[in-house]
N, C-alpha and C positions, 0 to 999 in steps of 0.2 A: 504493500500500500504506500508506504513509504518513497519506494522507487518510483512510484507511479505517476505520486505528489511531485518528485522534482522534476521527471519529463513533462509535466504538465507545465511546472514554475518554466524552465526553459523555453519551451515552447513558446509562453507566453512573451517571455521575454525576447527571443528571434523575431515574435512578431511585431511588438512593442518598436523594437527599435528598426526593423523595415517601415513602418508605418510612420516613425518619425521622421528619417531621415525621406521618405518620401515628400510628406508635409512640410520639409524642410526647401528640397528643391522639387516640385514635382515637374521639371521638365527637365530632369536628368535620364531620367528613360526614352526620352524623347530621341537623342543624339545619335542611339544606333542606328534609324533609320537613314540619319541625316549624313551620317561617314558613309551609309551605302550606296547616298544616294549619288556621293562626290566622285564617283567612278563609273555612273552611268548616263546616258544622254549626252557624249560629248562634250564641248567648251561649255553649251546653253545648260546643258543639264547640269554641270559643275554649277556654273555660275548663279542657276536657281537654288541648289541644295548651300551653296555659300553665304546666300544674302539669308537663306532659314535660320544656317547657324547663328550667324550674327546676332539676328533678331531673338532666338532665343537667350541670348544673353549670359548663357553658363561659361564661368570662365575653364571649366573642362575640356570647350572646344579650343580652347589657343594650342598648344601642343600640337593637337589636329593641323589645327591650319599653316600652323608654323613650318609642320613637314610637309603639307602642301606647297608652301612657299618655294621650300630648299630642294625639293624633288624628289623627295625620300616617300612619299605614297601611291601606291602602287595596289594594283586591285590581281589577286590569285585567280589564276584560271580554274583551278581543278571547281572552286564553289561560288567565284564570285566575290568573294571578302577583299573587304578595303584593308590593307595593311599596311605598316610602316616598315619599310624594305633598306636596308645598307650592303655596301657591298664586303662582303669578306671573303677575301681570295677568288674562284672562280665562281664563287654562290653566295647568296644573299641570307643574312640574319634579318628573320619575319617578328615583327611584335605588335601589338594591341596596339591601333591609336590612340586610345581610351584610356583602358587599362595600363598600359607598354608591360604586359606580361611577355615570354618568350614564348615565340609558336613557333621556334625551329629553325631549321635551314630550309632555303631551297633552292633550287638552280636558277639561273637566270633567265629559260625558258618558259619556266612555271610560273612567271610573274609580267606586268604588264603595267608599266609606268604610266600615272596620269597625267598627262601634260595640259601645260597652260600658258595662252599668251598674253599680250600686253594687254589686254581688258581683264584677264581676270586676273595680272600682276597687283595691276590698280584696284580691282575688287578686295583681294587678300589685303593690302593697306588696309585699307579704310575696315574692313572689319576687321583686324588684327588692333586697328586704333580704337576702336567701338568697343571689343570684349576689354580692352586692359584700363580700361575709363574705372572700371570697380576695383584694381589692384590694390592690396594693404601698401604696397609700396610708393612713393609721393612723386619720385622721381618716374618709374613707369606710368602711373597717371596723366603726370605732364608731358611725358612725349608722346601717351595716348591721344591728348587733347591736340596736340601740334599736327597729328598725322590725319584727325582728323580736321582741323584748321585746315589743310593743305588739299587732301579729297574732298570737303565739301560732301560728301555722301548722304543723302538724307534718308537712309535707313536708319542711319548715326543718333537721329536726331531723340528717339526715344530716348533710347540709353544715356546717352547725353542729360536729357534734363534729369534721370533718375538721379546721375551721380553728381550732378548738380546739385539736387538737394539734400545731398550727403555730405558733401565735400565741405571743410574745415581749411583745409590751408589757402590763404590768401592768392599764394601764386600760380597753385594748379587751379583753383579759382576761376583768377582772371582767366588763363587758357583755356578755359571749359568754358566761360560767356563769349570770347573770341571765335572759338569753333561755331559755337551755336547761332553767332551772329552773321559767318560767314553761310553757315548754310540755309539761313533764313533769307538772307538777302538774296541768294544767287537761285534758291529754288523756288517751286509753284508757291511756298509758303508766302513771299515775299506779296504776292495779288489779294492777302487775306489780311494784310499788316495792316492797323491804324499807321496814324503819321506818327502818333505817338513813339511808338514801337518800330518805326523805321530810323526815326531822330537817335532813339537810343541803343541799335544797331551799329545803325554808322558810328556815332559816338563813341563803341567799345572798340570799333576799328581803329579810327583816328588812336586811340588813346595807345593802343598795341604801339603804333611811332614807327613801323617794319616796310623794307618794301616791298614784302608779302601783303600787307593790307592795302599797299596805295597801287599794287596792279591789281588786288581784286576791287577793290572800291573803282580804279578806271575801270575795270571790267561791267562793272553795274552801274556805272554812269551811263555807258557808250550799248546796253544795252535793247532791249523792248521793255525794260520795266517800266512802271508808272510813271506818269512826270514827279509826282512828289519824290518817290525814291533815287531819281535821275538828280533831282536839284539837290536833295539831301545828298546825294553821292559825290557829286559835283562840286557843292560846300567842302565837303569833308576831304576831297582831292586836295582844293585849294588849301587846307588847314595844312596837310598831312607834307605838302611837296615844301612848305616855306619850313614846317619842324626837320624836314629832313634835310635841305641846302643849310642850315644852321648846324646840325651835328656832323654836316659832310664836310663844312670847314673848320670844327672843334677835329675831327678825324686829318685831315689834312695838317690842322696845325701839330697834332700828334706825332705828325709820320716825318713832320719839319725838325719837330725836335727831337728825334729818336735818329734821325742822320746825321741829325748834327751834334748827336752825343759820338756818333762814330766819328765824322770826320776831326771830332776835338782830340779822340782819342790818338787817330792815328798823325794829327795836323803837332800834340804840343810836344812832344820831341823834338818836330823838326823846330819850333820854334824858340824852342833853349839852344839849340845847335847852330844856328842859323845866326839866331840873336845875338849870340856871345864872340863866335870864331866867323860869321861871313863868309860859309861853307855853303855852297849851294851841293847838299846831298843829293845825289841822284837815287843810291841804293838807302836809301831811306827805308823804304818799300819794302825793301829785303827783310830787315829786323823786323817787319809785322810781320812776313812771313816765317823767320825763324820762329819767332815765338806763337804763332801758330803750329809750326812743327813740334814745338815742343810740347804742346799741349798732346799734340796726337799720339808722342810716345810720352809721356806722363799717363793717359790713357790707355795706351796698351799696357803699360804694367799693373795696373789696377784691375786691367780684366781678366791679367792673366794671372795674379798674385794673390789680390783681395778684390773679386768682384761685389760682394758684398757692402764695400765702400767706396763704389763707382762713385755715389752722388759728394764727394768728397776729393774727389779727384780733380776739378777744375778749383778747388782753392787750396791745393799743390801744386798746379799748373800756373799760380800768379806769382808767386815767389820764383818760381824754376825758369822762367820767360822773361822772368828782369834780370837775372843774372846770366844765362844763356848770351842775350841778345845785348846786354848790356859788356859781356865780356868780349863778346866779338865786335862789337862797335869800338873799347878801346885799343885791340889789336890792329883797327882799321886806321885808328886815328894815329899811335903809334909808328905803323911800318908805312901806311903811304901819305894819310891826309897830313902831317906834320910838318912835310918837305914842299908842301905846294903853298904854305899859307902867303897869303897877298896876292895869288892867281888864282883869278876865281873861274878862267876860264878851263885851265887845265886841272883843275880841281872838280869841274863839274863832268869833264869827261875823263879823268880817271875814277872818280865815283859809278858813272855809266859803263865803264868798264868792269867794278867790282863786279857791281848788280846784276850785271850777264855772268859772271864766274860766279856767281852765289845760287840764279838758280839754276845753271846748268850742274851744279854739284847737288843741288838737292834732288834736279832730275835724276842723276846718277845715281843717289842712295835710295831715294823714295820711289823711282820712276815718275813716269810724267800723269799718271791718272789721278783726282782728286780721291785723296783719302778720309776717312768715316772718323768723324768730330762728335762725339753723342753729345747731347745736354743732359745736365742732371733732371732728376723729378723736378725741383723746385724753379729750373727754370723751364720747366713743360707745361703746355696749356695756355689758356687766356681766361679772360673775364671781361661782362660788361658792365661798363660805368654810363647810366644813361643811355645815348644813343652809340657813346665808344667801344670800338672792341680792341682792348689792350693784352701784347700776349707779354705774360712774366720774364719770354725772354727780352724781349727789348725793354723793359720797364727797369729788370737790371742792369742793364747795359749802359741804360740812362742816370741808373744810380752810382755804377761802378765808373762811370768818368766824371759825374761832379764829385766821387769821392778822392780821384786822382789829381783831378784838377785842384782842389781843395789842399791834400797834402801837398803837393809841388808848391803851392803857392807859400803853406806854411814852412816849408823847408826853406823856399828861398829869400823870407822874411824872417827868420828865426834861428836860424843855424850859420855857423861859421862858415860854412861850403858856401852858401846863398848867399851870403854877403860878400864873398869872394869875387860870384859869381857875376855878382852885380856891377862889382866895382871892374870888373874886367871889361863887363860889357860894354859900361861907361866910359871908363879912360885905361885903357890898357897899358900907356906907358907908365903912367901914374901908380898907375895897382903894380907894375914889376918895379917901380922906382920906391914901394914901401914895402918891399919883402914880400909880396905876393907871388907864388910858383904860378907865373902864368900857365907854363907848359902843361905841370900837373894839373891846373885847373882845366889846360882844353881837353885833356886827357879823359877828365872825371866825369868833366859837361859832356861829351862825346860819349863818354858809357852809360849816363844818365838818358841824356835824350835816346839812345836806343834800349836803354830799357824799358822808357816806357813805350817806345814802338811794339816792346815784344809782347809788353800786357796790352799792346792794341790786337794784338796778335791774337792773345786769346780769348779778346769779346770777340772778334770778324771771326774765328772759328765757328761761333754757335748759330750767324747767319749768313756766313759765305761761305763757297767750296774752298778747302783745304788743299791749295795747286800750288806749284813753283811758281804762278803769276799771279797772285795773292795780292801782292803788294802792289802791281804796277795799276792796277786800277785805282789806288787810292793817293799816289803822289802827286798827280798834277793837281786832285782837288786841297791835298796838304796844303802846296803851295801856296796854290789862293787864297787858302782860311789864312797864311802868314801874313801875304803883304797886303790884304784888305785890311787885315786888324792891327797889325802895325809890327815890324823884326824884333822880334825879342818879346810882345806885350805880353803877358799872358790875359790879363782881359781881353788885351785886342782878338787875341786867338780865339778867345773863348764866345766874344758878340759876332766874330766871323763864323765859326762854325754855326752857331746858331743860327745865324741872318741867312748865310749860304746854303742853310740846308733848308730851313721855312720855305725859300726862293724856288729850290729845285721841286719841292713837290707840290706847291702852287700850281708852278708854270707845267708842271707833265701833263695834267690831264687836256689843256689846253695847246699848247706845241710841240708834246712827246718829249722823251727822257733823252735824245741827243739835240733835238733845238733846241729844247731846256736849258744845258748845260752850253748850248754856243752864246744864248742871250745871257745867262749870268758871265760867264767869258769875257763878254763886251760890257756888261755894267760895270766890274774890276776893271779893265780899260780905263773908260772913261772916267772911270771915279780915281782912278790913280793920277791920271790927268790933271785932276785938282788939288789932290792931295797925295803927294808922291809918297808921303812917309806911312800911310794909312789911316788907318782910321784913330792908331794913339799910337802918338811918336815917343820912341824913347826921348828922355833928356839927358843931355851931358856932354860933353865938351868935344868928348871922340866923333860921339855919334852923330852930332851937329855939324861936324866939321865938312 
């Protein structure tokens, strides 16, 4: 009797809890017809059983659809069954769409892949967007809401406002009234709208700031919609194109100063070197090149030693690139530039002589192909600020040269070298007539300014190709950030790079990136023309003279 009682309690209980979880979803039983039916009828018959899925709404079918996406569902010949099919070796491992229990092997014969094309590509979005609108996760939500934004699908739309009135986070939110706005405006929905409900459509548009919303709002301007929705749409173009010419030139100013944090980097070497000895370097360029080389084998031993502390390896790479570059810059200065001083002409073509032995030797060790610079995590990725999109590498890049620019200044207002430096610059006989080692000072200033060529080295590694001709792209624009801003300034260096660089990506979208650079060419020109010393002249008795 006893036994009898607990098959019964059991029983009860097996039924109990089928009946819950029924109660729970009752259109879970639903699904199996709907995977069988995704393998019959062809494209149309796919794409009817696709749009069902959707609308039923279980997020059990994402998996489904997903290996429909990827090409892994496949219908068995021997009974018909939809399955999810991989290839292992010369046969296929078969499993539950549903379930993914294991149903075996089978040959490649015995299976019959469901294929899809560009309509039902586009189907699979938008309901892949539609089922992950209810996901626990915030981040899949929101790029549910985005993909639907993007299809416009008004199948979407149910599902849509349920998770709409679920939804707690402010920012998948907004993206789910965005979505909803979009497909209201662009479908039959749109002929049932008050104006009320059209205004505050458009308005969630406008508010998005994307130029995802200002070619579907053109879209629904230039459309058959109502005139009210045409004038609403049309409004909101106007709003939508003045918010964006405004962050298109906060972004431009951006990219003005993010090259001109570069060209500071690789321009203030030359213009301690320049400034001090009246060395027109040619292989300037080189030293950013070495210490980009260095950076590369700095990295390879990190990948091969402690990969683990890869993201720590380009701030080994800034100490090793200023000693590197900074040690072969006084070798250079040393054994040839020492014997040429007061000839600037033979000084500028035995420097253009090094510069071709420096990278014809790097060719020789490295080969001529650009070699693999990784960035760390920390400088991977972007973010947006408003309508900007700033990526962390350049944002460090921009940090890492006013932090250089900043120390050099402090070195050579604070330290005995700096003051040397200065007094050289100023009157050079004067400074060897009080005990000053000129020589050693041109020495030092010459390992200095190429050292920090070489930590220009290893910002240009994280956004340029790593080549033996590294450098020659960046000398001529050296130059000009030197004698715009004045020989030797370092402010001047520093308002040129800046000025020069805002200049170049101004004028690219409008005369392209080589007129660009022939018009700023000819403003330096001209403006030397008026001011031969630049834009801040040194002062002092030598330099005036």
């Amino acid at each position: 009797m006893r036994r009898a009682l607990r098959w019964l309690m059991a029983v009860c209980v097996v039924v109990a809890t089928s009946t819950a979880a029924y109660a729970a979803d009752p259109r879970a039983i639903d699904l199996r017809p709907l995977v069988q039916a995704l393998g019959s009828g062809g494209y149309s018959g796919t794409e009817k059983a696709l749009t069902q899925l959707s609308e039923a709404g279980d997020p059990a079918a994402v998996p489904v659809i997903e290996a429909l996406q990827a090409g892994d569902l496949y219908v068995r010949k021997a009974d018909g069954t939809v399955v999810v099919a991989r290839k292992a070796g010369d046969a296929f491992t078969l499993t539950d769409p549903l379930t993914r229990a294991a149903l075996g092997d089978a040959p490649s014969a015995a299976v019959e892949k469901i294929r899809i094309n560009n309509s039902l590509r586009r189907a699979i979005s938008a309901s892949l967007g539609a089922l992950t609108l209810m996901s626990p996760d915030a981040g899949v939500r929101r790029s549910a809401a985005d993909a639907v934004f993007k299809s416009r699908d008004a199948s979407a739309l149910e599902t849509l406002n349920a998770a709409l009135a679920k939804e707690q986070d402010k920012g998948v939110r907004a993206a789910m009234e965005q979505a909803r706005a979009a497909i209201l405006l662009t479908g039959e929905a749109a002929s049932k709208m008050t104006d009320a409900e059209i205004q505050s459509a458009t308005d969630t548009l406008t508010a998005r700031g994307d130029r995802d919303a200002l070619v579907l709002l053109n879209m629904v301007a230039g459309s058959g919609a109502s005139d009210v929705t045409k004038r609403s749409a049309a409004a909101a173009v106007s709003t939508l194109e003045q918010k964006l010419a405004f962050w298109a030139a906060l972004q431009n100013l951006w990219y003005g100063l993010s090259l001109g944090s570069v060209l500071l980097l690789a321009a203030i070497g030359l213009a301690v070197t320049f400034g001090v000895m009246g060395v027109i370097n040619m292989a300037h360029g080189e030293m950013v090149m070495i210490g980009a080389y260095t950076t590369f084998l700095v990295q390879e031993f990190f990948r091969a030693h402690a990969p683990g502390l890869f993201d720590l390896s380009i701030l080994v790479a800034l100490p090793a690139a200023f000693l590197v570059s900074g040690g072969v810059g006084i070798v250079i200065e040393r054994s040839v530039i020492r014997w040429l001083y007061g000839r600037p002409l033979e000084t500028l073509l035995a420097t253009w002589g090094l510069s071709l032995a420096l990278q014809q030797a790097v060719r020789s060790i490295f080969g001529p192909t650009n070699r693999e610079v990784g960035a760390p995590s920390w400088m991977s990725g972007a973010f947006e600020l408003g309508g900007l999109t700033i990526t962390y590498g350049r944002l460090w890049i921009v940090v890492f040269a006013f932090a250089v620019f900043a120390a050099l200044l402090v070195a050579l207002k604070r330290t005995w070298f700096g003051l040397s430096i200065r007094a050289v610059t100023q009157n050079r006989s004067m400074a060897n007539a009080m005990g000053i080692r000129t020589a050693r000072v041109d020495a030092l200033t010459f390992g200095l300014g190429s050292g920090i060529a070489g930590l220009a080295g290893v910002a240009l590694s994280q956004i340029d190709n790593v080549s033996p001709n590294l450098g020659q792209g960046y000398i001529l624009d050296s130059f000009m950030v030197v004698v715009f801003g004045g020989v030797g300034n370092l402010w001047g260096t520093l308002v040129g790079a800046l000025t020069l660089g805002t200049m170049n990506k101004f004028l690219e979208p409008y005369a392209g990136a080589v007129l660009g650079k022939i018009l700023v060419l000819i403003f330096i020109i001209l403006f030397i023309q008026r001011r031969p010393r630049g834009l801040f002249a040194l002062k002092g008795r030598a330099v005036e003279a």
